[in-house]
C-alpha positions as CSV (number, residue, x, y, z in Angstrom):
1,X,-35.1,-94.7,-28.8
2,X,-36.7,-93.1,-25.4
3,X,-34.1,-90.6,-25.7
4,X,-34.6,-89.6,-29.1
5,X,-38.4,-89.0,-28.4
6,X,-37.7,-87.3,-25.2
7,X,-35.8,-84.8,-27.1
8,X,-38.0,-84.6,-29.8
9,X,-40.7,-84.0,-27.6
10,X,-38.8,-81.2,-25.6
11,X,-37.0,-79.2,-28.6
12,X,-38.9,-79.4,-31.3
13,X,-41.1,-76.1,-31.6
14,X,-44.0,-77.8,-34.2
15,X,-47.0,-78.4,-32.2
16,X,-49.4,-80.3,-34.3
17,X,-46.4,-82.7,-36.0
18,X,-46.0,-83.3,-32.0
19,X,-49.5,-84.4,-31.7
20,X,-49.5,-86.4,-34.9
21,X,-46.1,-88.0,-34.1
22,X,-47.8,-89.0,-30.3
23,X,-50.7,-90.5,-31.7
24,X,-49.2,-92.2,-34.4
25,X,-46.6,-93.8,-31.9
26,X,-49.0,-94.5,-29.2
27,X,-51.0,-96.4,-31.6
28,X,-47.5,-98.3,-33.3
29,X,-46.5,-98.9,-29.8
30,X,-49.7,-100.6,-28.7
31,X,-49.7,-102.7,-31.7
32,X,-45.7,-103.8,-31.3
33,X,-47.3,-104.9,-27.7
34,X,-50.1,-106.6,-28.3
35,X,-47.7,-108.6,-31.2
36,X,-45.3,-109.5,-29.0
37,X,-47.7,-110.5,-26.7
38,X,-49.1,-112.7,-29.3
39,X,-46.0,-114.2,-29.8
40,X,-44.8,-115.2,-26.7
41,X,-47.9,-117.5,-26.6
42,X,-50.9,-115.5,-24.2
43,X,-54.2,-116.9,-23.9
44,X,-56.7,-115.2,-25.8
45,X,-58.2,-113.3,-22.8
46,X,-55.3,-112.0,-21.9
47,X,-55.1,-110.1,-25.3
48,X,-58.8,-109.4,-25.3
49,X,-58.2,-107.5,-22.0
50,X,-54.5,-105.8,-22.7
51,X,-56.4,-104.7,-25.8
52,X,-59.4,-103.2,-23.9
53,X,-56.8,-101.7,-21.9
54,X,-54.7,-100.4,-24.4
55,X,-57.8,-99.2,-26.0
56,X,-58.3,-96.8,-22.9
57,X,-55.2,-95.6,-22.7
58,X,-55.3,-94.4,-26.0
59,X,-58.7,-92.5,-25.9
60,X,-56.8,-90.8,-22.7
61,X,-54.3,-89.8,-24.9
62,X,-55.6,-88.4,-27.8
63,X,-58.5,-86.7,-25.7
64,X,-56.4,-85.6,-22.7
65,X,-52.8,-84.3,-24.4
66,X,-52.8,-81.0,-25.5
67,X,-49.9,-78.9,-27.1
68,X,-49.9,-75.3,-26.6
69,X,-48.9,-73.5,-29.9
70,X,-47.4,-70.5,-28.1
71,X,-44.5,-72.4,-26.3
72,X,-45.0,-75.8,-27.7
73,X,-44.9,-77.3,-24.4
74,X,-46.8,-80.3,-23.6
75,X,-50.0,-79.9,-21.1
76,X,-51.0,-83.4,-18.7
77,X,-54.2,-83.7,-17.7
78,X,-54.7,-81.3,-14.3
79,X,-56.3,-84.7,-12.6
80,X,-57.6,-88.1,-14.1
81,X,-60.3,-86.8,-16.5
82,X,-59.9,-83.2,-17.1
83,X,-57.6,-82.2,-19.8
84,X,-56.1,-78.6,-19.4
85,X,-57.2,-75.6,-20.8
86,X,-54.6,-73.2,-20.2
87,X,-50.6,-74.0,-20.7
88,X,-49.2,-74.8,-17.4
89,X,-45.8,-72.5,-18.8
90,X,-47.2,-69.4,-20.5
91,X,-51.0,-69.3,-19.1
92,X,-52.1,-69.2,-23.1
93,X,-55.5,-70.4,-23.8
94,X,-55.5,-74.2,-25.5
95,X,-57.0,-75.4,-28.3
96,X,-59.6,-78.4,-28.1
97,X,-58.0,-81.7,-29.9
């Protein structure tokens, strides 16, 4: 499964079905987590805080990601809370998300 996203991710030349596809599995994959979590028995806390956390981690990933729609690639945040606003490949100006 890692594979197939990793090459979806690096071949496929439609930037906003890559941002859609990324939120909608970061939010699918935090929700298989916190299920399995649930299952395996964890104390309430436990899933109060993965949630927070998981929480988090998906506001960083919908604000922070950015697709560039001249080469598609994917642009990181430059350092922890500043998201990019130039592609790191082809210099072109991103869009806000």
């Amino acid at each position: 499964m890692g594979f197939l996203a990793l090459a979806f991710f690096n071949f496929n030349k439609n930037a906003p079905l890559k941002r859609r596809i990324l939120i909608v599995g970061s939010i699918a994959t935090n929700v298989m987590l916190l299920v399995f979590f649930w299952v395996i028995g964890a104390p309430p806390l436990f899933l109060v805080a993965a949630v927070g956390v998981m929480c988090y981690g998906l506001w960083q990933t919908i604000h922070l990601m950015r697709f560039c729609h001249v080469c598609n690639a994917l642009n990181a945040p430059q350092d922890h809370r500043q998201a990019r606003t130039e592609c790191r490949n082809c210099e072109a100006a991103l869009a806000e998300p």
